[in-house]
N, C-alpha and C positions, 0 to 999 in steps of 0.2 A: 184294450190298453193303449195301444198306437192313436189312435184319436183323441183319446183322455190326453197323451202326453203331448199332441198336437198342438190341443187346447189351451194348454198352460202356456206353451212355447208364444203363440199368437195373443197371449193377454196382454204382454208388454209393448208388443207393437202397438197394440190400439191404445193402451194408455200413454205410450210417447207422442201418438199423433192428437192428444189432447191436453199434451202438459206443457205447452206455451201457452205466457200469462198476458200475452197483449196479439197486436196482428203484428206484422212487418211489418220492419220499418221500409222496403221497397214501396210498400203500396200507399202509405202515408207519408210521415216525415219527409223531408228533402225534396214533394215533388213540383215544392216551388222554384226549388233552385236548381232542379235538373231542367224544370222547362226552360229558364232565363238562361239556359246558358246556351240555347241553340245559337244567338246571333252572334252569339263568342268564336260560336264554332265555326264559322264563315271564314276566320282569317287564315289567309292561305299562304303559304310561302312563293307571293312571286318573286320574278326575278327582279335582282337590285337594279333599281334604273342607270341609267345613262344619260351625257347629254341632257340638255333643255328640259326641267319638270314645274310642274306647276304649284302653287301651293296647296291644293286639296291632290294630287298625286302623291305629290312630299308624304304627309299626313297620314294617306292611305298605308302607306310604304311603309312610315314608323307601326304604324298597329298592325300591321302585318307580319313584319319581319322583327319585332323589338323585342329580344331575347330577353330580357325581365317581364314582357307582357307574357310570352311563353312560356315560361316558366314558370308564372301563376297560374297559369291555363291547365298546364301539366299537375300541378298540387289539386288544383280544384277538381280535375276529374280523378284523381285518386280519392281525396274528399267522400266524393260521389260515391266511388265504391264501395269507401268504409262505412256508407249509410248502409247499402244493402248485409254487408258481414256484420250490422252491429243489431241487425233485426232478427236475424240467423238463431235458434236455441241453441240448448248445448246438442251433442252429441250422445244416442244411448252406448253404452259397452255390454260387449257380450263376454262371459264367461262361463268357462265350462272347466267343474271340479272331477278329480278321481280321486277316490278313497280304500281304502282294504285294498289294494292288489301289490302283487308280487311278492308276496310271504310265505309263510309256512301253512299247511294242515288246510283247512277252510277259506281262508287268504290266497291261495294258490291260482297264479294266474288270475281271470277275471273273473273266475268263477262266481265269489265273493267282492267283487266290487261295487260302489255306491256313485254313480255316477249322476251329478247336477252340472247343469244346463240353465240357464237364463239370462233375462236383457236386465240393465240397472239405467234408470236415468233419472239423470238431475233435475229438479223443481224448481225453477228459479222461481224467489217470494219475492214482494216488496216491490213488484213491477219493474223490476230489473229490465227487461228487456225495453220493454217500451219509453225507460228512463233513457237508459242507454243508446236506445237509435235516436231519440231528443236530442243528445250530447251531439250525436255525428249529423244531425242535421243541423244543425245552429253553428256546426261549424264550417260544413260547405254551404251555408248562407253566408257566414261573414266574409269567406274566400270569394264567394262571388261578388259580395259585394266591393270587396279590397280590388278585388281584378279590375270592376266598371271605375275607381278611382284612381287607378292605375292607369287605366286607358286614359283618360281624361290628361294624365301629368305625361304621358307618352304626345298624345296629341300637340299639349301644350310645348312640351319641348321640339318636335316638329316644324310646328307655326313659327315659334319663334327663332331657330335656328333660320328656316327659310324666309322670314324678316330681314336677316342681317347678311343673308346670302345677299338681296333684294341693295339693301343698305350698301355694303363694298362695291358691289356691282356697279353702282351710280357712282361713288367715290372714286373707283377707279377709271371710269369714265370721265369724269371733270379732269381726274390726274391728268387722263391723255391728251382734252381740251389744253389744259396748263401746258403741259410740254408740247405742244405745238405751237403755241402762244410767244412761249420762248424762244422757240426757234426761229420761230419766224423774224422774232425781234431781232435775234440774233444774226440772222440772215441779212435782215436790212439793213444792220448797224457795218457787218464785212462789207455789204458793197457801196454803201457809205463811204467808206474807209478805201478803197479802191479809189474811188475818184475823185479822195481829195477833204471828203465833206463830212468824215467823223473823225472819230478821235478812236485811240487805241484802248484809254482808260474805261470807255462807257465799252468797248467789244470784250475787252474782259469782265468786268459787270455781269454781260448779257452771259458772258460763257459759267458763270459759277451762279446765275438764273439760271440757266438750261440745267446743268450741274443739280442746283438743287430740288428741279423740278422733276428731274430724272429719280434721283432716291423718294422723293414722294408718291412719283407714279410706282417703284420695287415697291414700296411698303403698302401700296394701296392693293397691288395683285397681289403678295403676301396672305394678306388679311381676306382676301376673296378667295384664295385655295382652302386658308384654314374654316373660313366659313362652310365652305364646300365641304369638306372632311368631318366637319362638326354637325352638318345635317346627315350624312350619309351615316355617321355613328350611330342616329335614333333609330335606324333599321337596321344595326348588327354591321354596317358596310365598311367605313371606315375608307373610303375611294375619294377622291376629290374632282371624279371625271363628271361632274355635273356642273349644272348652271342653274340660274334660273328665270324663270318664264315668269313675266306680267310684270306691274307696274308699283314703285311706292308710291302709293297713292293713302294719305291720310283719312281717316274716319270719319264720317262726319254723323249728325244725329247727338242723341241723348248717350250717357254711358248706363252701358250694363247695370241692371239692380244689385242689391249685394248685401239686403237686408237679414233681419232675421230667418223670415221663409226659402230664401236660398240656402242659408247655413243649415236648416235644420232639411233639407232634401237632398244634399251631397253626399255624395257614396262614401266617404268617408266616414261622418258622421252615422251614416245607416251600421258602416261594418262597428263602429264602437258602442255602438246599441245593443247590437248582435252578439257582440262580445260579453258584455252585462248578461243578457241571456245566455248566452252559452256559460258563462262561468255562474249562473244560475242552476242551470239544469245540471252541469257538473257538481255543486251541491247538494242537491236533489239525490244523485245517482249516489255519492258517495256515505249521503245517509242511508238508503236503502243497501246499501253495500254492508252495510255494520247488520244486516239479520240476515240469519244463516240461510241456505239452501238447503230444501231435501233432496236427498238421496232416496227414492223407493226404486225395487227390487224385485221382480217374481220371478218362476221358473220350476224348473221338474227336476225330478231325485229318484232314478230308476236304480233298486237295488235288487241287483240280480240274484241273489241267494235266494231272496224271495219269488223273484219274478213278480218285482208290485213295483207299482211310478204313484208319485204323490207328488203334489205342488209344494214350493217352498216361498218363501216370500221378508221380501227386510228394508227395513227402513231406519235410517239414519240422519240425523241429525246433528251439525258441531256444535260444543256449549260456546257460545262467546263471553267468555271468559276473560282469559289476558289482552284476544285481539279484538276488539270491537270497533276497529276501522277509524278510531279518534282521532291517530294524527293527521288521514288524509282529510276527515271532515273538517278538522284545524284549518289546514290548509286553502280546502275549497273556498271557508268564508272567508278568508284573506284574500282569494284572487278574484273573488266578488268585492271587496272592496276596492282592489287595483284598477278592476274593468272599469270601475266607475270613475274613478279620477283619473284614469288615460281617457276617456270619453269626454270629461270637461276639458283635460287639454289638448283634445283634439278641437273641441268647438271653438277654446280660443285661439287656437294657433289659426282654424283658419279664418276666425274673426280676424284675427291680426293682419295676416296675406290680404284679405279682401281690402282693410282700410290703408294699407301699402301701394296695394296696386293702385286704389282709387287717387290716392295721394300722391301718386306717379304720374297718374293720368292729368289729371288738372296742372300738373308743374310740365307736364310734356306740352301741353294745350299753348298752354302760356310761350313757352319755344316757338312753338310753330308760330303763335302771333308776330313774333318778333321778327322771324326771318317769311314776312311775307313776300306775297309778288313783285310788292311794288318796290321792296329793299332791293332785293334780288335785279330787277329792270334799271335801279338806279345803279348797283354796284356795276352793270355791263357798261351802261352810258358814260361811267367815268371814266373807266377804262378808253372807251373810242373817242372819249374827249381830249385824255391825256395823253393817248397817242397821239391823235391830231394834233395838239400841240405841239407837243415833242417834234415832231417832223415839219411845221412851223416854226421851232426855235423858239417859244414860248414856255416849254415846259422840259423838268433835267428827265434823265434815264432812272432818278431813282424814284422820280415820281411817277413812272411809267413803270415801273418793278413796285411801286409799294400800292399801284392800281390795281394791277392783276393778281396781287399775294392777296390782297383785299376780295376780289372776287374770289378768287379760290376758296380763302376761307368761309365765306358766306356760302355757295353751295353747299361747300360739305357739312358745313354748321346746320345748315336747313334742311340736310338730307338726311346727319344722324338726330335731328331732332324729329321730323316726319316719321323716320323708323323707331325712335323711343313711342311717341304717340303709340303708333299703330300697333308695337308688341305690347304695351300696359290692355290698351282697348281691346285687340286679340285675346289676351290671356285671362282677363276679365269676363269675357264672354264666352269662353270654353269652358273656366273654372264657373260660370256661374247658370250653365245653362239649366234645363229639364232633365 
């Protein structure tokens, strides 16, 4: 008898370990997107820099530490998880019934009890599972792919912040040239004035020159702390104790491509494809959802009155009837249509971005022609001409103040123009790379 009821007990284990309708999704689905994300996994939390960095440190620094990159990084390995739970069956249940005990006469105690024992599990029809781990994979595909377009606009805001660190840096540099320039004049014009041979009207001139050269050089460091702060932001920092290392040095070559074959290979465009697919396969799913699951059942029924065990066995099935799952399939083919026209205005928005930048590019190019070597060489010469004069008695102090306002402005003209160049062609070529 103990063997016989052994038997029955052990039928539903082995028919649980046969009533999944696909494999896992661990060992299939998702094992594209779990490979791709090793190189993800590399960024480390160093420490926030200091002091002198370069622009590929800068860069490094943002995709390391840039708390929006982390935080897609954090979603997508959960992502990942829910690949493996969504490949998972259900769970069997065990139950165990008593019946006839604690009564009167024959009922008395156990005497007379009917005791059943057995496993019950669920069936999932309609390929539910392996619908289902599809959904969860298509969706830490599109995560990972959001992530790599994500790095890409972290990098970009990186580069470019340390462009314009690069950019005040030089600005505030000429500032300091300009206020010594001043002073100097200034200088000359007091001892001038000492021994006879200026005038008081050109030393005050020179004093609201210095004056003015002075608040241009405050606003020039201003603007190089706030750069400072504003690159250190793309890695969580928010410090202004840095500088930066290397040269504005303008592009030079062809610009970046930024045709159709770039658009249609950016990770962008990848995750709103993915998106289409996944709000596919969540159609998929929620059709298969509208047919019912079995329930089967087996187990043993020892009634002791008799002293006899016999197998019991049940099988159940819902009528779908009033629920047959219509409003979520409603649904799904609505957010298949959604996926699909956030995906074209994704391609155009970064069509649009690309012919922006490009159209920045060529209008920065043109700057830079303008303020070449040979302006620049000519704005210094008139300068040391006009002083020359001036100390000659050939030329006034305002023409020696409207020489040097003249060079000031032309460096700095040809430095935020060099730095317009270089961030359009930078951004260009990170948004357009492999």
């Amino acid at each position: 008898m103990h063997s016989h009821y052994l038997t029955v007990l052990i039928l539903p284990v082995v028919l649980v370990s046969c009533a999944g309708d696909g494999p896992s999704a661990s060992s299939g689905y998702g094992s594209a997107a779990l490979g791709q994300e090793e190189p993800l996994a590399s960024l480390s939390a160093s420490p926030s820099p200091r002091g002198p960095v370069t622009r590929e440190e800068a860069v490094r620094h943002a995709l390391a530490r840039s708390p929006s990159l982390r935080s897609e990084l954090a979603e997508l390995r959960a992502l990942q998880a829910e690949i493996v739970q969504a490949g998972l069956p259900p769970n069997p249940e065990i139950a165990l019934e008593i019946e006839n005990f604690g009564g009167n006469g024959a009922t008395r105690g156990f005497d007379g009890a009917e005791i059943t024992s057995g496993l019950t599990q669920k069936i999932e029809t309609a390929g539910k599972r392996p619908k289902r781990a599809r959904v969860a994979s298509f969706k830490a595909e599109a995560a990972l792919a959001e992530v790599a377009a994500t790095k890409r606009e972290v990098a970009i805001a990186a580069d470019r912040a340390f462009t314009t660190l690069l950019e005040t840096r030089s600005i505030r540099e000429f500032g300091e040239r300009n206020l010594a320039r001043a002073e100097e004049s200034l200088s000359t014009l007091n001892t001038l004035l000492e021994v006879g041979k200026g005038n008081r009207i050109d030393v005050n001139r020179a004093m609201l020159a210095v004056s003015a050269a002075r608040e241009q050089l405050s606003e020039a460091r201003s603007a190089e702390e706030k750069a400072a702060s504003d690159l250190s932001l793309t890695w969580g920092g928010g410090s202004s104790d840095i500088s930066a290392h290397g040269e504005l040095i303008a592009p030079g070559g062809k610009s970046p491509a930024s045709g159709d074959a770039v658009i249609a290979r950016h990770p962008s465009v990848r995750a709103a494809s993915l998106r289409i697919a996944l709000a596919e396969a969540t159609y998929e799913l929620e059709k298969a959802l509208r047919i019912s699951d079995v329930e089967f059942g087996v187990g043993a029924r020892q009634m002791r009155d008799a002293d006899e065990t016999a197998a019991v066995a049940g099988l159940s099935i819902p009528l779908p009837i009033f629920n047959r799952n219509q409003g979520n399939i409603q649904a799904a083919a609505e957010r298949v249509k959604r996926a699909r026209e956030e995906s074209r205005t994704t391609e155009s928005d970064l069509r649009a971005r690309l012919e922006q930048l490009d159209a920045e590019l060529r209008a920065a190019r043109a700057r830079v022609a303008e303020f070449d070597t040979r302006t620049l060489d000519a704005a210094r010469k008139a300068l040391a001409d006009t002083n020359e004069a001036y100390t000659a008695g050939k030329a006034s102090l305002l023409e020696v103040l409207d020489a040097r306002e003249t060079l000031f402005n032309i460096e700095r003209g040809r430095t935020r123009a060099h730095a317009d160049l270089l961030r359009s062609h930078r951004t260009l070529e990170i948004l357009t790379r492999p």
